[in-house]
C-alpha positions in Angstrom: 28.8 25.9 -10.3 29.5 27.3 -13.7 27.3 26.7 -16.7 30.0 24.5 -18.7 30.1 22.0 -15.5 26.2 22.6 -15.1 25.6 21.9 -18.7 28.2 18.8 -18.6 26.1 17.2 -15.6 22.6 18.2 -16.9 23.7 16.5 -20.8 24.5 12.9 -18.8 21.7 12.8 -16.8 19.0 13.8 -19.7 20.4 11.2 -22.0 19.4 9.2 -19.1 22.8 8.7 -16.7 22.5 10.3 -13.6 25.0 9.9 -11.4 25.1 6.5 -9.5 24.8 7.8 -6.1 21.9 10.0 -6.6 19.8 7.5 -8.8 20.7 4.6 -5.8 19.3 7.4 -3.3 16.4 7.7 -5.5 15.6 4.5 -6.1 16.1 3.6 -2.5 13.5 6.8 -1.7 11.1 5.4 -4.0 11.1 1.4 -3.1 10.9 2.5 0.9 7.9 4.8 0.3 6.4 2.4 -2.1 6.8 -0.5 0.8 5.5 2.2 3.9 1.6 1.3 2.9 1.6 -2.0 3.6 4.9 -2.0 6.2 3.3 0.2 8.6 5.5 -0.9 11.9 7.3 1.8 13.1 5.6 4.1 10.4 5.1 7.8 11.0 1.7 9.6 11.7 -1.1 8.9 9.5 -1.0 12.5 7.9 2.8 11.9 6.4 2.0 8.4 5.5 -0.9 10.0 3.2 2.0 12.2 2.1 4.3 9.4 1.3 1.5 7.8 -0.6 0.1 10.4 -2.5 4.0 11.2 -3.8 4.4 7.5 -5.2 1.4 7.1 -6.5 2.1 9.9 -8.3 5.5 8.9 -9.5 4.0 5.3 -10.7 1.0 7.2 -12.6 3.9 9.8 -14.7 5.8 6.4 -15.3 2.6 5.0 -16.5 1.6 7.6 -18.8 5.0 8.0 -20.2 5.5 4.4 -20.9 2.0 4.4 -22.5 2.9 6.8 -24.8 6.2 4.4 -25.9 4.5 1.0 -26.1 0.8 0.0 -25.2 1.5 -3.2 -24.9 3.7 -2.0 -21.8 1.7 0.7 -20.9 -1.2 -2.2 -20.4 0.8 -4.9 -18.7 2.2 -2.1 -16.4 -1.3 -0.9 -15.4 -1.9 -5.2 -14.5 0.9 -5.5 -12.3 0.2 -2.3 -10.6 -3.5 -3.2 -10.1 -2.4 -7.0 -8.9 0.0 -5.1 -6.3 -2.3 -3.0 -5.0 -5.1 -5.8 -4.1 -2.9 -8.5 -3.4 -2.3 -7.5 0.2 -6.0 -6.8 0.7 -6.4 -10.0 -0.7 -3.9 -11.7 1.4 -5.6 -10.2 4.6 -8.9 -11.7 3.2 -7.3 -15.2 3.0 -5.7 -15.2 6.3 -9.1 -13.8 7.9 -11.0 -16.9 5.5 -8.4 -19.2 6.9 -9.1 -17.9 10.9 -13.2 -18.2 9.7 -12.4 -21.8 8.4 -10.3 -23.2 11.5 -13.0 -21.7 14.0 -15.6 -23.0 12.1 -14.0 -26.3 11.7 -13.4 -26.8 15.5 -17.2 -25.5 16.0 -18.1 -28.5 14.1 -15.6 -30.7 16.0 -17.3 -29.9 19.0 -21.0 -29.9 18.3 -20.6 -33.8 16.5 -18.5 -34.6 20.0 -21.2 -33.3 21.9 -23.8 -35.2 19.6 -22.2 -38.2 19.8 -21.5 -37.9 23.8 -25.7 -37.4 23.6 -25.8 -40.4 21.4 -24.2 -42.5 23.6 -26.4 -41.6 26.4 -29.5 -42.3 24.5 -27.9 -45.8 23.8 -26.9 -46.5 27.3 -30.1 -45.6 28.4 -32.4 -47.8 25.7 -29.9 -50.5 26.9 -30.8 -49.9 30.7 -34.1 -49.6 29.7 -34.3 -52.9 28.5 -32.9 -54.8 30.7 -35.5 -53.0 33.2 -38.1 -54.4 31.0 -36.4 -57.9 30.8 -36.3 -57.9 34.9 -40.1 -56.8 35.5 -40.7 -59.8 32.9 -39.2 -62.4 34.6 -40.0 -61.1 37.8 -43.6 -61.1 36.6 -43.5 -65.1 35.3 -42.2 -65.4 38.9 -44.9 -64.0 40.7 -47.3 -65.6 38.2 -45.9 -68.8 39.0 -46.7 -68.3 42.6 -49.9 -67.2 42.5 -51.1 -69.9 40.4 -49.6 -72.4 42.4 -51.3 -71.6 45.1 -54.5 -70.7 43.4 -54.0 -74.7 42.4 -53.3 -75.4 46.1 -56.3 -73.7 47.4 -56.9 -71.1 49.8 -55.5 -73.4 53.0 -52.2 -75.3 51.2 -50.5 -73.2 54.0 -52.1 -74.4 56.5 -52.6 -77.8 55.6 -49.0 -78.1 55.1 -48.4 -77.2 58.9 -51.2 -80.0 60.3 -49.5 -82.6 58.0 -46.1 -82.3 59.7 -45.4 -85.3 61.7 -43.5 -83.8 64.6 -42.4 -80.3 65.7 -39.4 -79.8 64.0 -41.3 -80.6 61.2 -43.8 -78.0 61.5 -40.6 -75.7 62.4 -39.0 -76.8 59.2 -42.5 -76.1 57.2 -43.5 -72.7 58.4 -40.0 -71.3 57.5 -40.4 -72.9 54.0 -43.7 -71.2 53.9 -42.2 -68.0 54.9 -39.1 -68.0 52.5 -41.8 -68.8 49.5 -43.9 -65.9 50.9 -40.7 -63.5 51.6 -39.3 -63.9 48.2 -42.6 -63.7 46.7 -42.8 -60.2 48.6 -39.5 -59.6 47.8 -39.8 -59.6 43.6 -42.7 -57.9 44.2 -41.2 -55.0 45.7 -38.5 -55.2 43.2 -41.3 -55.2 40.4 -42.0 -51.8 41.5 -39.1 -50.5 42.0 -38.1 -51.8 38.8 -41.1 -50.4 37.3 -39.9 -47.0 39.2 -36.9 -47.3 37.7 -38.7 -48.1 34.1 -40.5 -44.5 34.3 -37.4 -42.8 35.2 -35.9 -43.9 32.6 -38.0 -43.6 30.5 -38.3 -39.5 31.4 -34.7 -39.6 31.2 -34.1 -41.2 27.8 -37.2 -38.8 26.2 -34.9 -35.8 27.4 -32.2 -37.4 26.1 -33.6 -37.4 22.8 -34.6 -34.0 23.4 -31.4 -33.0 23.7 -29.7 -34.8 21.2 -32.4 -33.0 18.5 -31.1 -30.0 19.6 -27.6 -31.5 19.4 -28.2 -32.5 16.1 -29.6 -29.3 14.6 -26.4 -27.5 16.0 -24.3 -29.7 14.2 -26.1 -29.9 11.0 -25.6 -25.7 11.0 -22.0 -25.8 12.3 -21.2 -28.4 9.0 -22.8 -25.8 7.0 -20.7 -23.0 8.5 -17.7 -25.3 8.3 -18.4 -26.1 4.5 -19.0 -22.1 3.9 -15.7 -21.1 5.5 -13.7 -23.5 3.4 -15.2 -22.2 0.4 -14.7 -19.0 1.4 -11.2 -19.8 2.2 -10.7 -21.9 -0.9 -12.0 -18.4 -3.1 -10.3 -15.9 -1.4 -6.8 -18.3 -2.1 -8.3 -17.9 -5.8 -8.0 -15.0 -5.7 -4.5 -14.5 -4.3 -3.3 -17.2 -6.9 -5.0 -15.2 -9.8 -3.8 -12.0 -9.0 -0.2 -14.0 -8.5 -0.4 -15.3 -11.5 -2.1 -11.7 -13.6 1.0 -9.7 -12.2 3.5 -12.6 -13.4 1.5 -12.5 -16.9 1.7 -8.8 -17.5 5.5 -8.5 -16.6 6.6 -11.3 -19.1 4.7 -8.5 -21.2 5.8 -5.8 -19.8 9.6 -7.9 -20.1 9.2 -8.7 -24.2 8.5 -5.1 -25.1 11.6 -3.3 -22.4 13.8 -2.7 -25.2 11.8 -0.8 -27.6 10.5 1.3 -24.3 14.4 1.8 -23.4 14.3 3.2 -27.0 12.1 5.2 -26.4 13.0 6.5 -23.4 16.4 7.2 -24.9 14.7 9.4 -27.4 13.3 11.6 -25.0 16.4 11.8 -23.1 18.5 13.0 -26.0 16.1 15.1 -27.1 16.2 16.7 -23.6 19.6 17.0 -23.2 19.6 18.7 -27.3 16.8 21.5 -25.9 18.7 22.0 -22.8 21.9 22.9 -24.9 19.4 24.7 -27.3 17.6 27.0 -24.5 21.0 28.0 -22.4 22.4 28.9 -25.9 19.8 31.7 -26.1 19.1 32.5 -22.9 22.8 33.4 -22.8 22.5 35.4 -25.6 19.4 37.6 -24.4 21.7 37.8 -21.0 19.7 39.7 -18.2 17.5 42.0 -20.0 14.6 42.0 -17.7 16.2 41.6 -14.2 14.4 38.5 -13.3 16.6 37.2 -10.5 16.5 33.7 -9.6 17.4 33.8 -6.2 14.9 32.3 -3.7 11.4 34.4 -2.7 11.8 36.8 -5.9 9.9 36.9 -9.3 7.2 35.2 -8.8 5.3 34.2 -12.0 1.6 34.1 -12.6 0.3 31.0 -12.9 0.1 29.2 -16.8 -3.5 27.8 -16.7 -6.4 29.3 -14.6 -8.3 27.5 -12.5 -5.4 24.2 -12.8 -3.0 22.8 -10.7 0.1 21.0 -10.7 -0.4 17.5 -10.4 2.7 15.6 -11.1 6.3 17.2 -10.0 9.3 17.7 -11.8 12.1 15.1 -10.8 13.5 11.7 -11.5 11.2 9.1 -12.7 11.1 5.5 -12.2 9.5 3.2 -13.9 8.8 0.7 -11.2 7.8 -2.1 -13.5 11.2 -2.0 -16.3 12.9 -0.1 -13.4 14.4 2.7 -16.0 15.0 5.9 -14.8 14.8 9.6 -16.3 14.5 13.1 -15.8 10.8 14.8 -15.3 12.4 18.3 -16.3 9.0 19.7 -15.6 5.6 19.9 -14.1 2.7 18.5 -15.5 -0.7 20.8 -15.5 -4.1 19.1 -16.7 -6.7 21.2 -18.0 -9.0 20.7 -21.1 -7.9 20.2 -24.5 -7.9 24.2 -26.1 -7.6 25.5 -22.6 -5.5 29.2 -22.8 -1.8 29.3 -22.1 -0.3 32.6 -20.9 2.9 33.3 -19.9 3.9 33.3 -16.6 6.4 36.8 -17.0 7.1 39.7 -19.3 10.1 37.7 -21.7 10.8 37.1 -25.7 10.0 33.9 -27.3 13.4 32.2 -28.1 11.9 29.4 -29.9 8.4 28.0 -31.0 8.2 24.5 -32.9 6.8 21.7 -33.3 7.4 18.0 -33.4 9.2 15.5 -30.8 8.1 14.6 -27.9 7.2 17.8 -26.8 4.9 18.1 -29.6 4.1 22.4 -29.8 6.3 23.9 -27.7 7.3 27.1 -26.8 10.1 28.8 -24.7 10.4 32.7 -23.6 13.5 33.8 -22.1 12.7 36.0 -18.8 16.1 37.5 -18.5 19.1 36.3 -16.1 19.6 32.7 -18.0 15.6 32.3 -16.8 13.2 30.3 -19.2 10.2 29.2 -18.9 8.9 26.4 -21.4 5.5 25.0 -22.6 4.9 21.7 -24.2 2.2 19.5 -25.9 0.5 22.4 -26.9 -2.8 21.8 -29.6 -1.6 25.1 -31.2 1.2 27.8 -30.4 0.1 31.7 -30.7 3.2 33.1 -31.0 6.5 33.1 -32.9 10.6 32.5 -31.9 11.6 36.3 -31.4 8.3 37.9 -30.5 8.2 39.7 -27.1 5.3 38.7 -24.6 4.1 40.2 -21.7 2.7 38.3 -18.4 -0.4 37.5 -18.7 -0.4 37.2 -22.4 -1.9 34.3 -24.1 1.0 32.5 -25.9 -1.1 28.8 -27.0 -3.6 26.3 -25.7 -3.1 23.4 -23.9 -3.2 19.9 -26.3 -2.2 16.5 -26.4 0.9 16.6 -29.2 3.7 14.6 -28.9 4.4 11.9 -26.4 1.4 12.5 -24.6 -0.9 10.3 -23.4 -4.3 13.1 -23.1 -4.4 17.0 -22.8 -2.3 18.7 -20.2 0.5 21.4 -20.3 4.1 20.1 -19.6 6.0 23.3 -17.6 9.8 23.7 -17.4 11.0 26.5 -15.3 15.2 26.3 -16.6 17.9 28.4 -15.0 20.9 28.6 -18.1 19.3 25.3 -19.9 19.6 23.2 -16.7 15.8 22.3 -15.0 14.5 23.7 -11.9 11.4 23.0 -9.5 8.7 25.1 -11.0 7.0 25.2 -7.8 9.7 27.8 -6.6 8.5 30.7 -9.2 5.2 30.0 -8.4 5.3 31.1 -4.7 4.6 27.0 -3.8 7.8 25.6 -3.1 11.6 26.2 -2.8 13.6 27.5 -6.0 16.3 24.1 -6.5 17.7 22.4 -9.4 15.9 19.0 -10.2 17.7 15.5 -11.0 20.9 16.3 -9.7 
């Protein structure tokens, strides 16, 4: 590809239209990685799921801080919605679980009041039987009573008195079986006074078990209500929550909603300001040509690292929003490190330009020869000037917080003829490939 149609393609995606194609792919990319924490069927091993997580939650912080920069009104509604995603499926887990707890506890319940009231209903046929017991042995009782004092009133020979007075045989027949019925049923609710009276204490051991029982009963039930009434507030809170965190993430993006066109502004801005340094470095890159020999073919000139002791900690490549959805090019990788921290430069080179103002804030560019630059923005203070040759190593500013920046950290573009490249390839950390194409 020459650098007219580079240039061309690199100018319409900075200003903020990448091709339709490669933004679907990347939006695609970013919605089915941002889905794979929660949708785990199917998913890969653990290790590249941490992978897959760790890349968009980097891609949703740099749209975060961006946009914080534009409009903190966004910036604050953005951080809501994020927040409400990330604990509503936690949350939703929790409510389901609340809702298991509730049902179990609810059929607990159900069953210890069934098996109360099965006790219950024991202890009242029981004090019923027992009753009619005691109604038996008191008529049986009168019974006997009535007996005995009849023939307490007859005297101690009415028996046999009755047998002289009969006046033939089959009188005296007829008599002595009278005298044995009265005596045989007398006999007879006796013995049934006792076994009544048997059948009294038995009950009566039965029912106090009973009773027993349906204590024990009773104090199940009583703690299986209070389980029952715990789970259903537990349920009824954790659907609180849900519904709040519902109804936070519905808040913030009306917010986040009012304010998109001033953040589209913004973002516009940027992009044009972009696509006006990318025309700006290839200009004078060309112009320097291939003074130094830098190549930029993979595995050659590797460049010493900007910052000691920091790291790269958010990528160069297409950023999307995920709350307004707007997409842009990350030309470059973003380095945090204390406010006044040294900047050197990553290669022997010549400063091409060092300004100030925009979005970049202080920022400085050295051509390396071969259409290579290398670029450093949001710098507190530069310590060099356009034209002035540097050597690697060489401290060229200090990292700041200048222009659209949201806290101290270096911004680093690696270009190849104005166009932006993965850093990561000069560094020895990654391969050397153009970015948002």
């Amino acid at each position: 590809m020459d650098d007219v149609t580079r240039g061309r393609r690199n100018d319409a995606e900075a200003n903020g239209n990448p091709r339709p194609v490669m933004r679907r792919r990347h939006l695609g990319l970013f919605v089915g990685a941002l889905a794979m924490g929660s949708l785990v069927v199917g998913a890969p091993a653990t290790a590249d799921l941490q992978s897959e997580k760790e890349k968009v939650d980097g891609q949703v912080q740099d749209a975060h801080e961006e946009v914080l920069a534009y409009n903190k009104q966004v910036a604050k509604a953005t951080k809501k919605v994020l927040n409400a995603r990330e604990q509503l499926p936690g949350a939703r887990e929790n409510l389901a679980k609340a809702k298991e707890a509730q049902a179990a506890s609810d059929a607990a319940n159900a069953a210890a009041k069934k098996e109360l009231e099965q006790v219950t209903s024991q202890i009242l046929a029981a004090e019923e039987a027992l009753s009619d017991l005691e109604g038996d042995i008191d008529e049986l009782r009168g019974n006997v009573g009535d007996f005995a004092r009849q023939a307490y009133q007859m005297g101690p020979f009415a028996e046999l008195e009755m047998l002289l007075d009969a006046k033939d045989p089959s009188d005296f027949t007829d008599r002595l079986a009278a005298i044995r019925t009265v005596s045989k049923a007398n006999n007879d609710a006796l013995g049934e006074m006792d076994e009544n009276r048997a059948d009294l204490s038995a009950t009566e051991i039965r029912l106090g078990a009973l009773r027993e029982v349906a204590k024990e009963k009773e104090t199940i039930a009583t703690a299986r209500l209070e389980e029952s009434k715990e789970a259903t507030a537990g349920a009824a809170a954790a659907k609180e929550l849900v519904d709040g965190l519902i109804a936070q993430e519905n808040a913030a993006l009306r917010v986040a909603k009012q304010n998109q066109d001033e953040v589209k502004a913004e973002y516009d801005k940027l992009a044009d300001e972009q696509a006006r340094i990318q025309k700006q470095i290839a200009a004078a890159a060309r112009k320097l040509g291939n003074s130094t020999g830098i190549q930029t073919g993979s595995g050659s000139g590797q460049w010493q690292f900007p910052v000691a002791g920091a790291a790269i900690g958010s990528n160069a490549g297409w950023r999307l929003h995920p709350i307004l959805g707007y997409t842009r090019c990350h030309a470059g990788a973003d380095i945090s490190a204390g406010s006044g921290t040294p900047i050197v430069a990553v290669a022997d080179g010549v400063v091409i330009s060092a300004s100030g103002g925009g979005g970049y804030g202080n920022y400085t560019v050295i051509s390396h020869g071969g259409n290579v630059t290398s670029s450093y923005a949001h710098q507190s203070r530069m310590a060099v000037s356009a034209g002035q040759s540097v050597k690697r190593g060489q401290v060229i500013g200090y990292v700041g917080s200048t222009g659209l920046s949201t806290g101290p950290h270096l911004h680093f573009e690696a270009r190849v003829a104005g166009a932006p490249w993965n850093p990561r390839g000069w560094f020895g950390t990654g391969p050397k490939e153009p970015v948002c194409v």
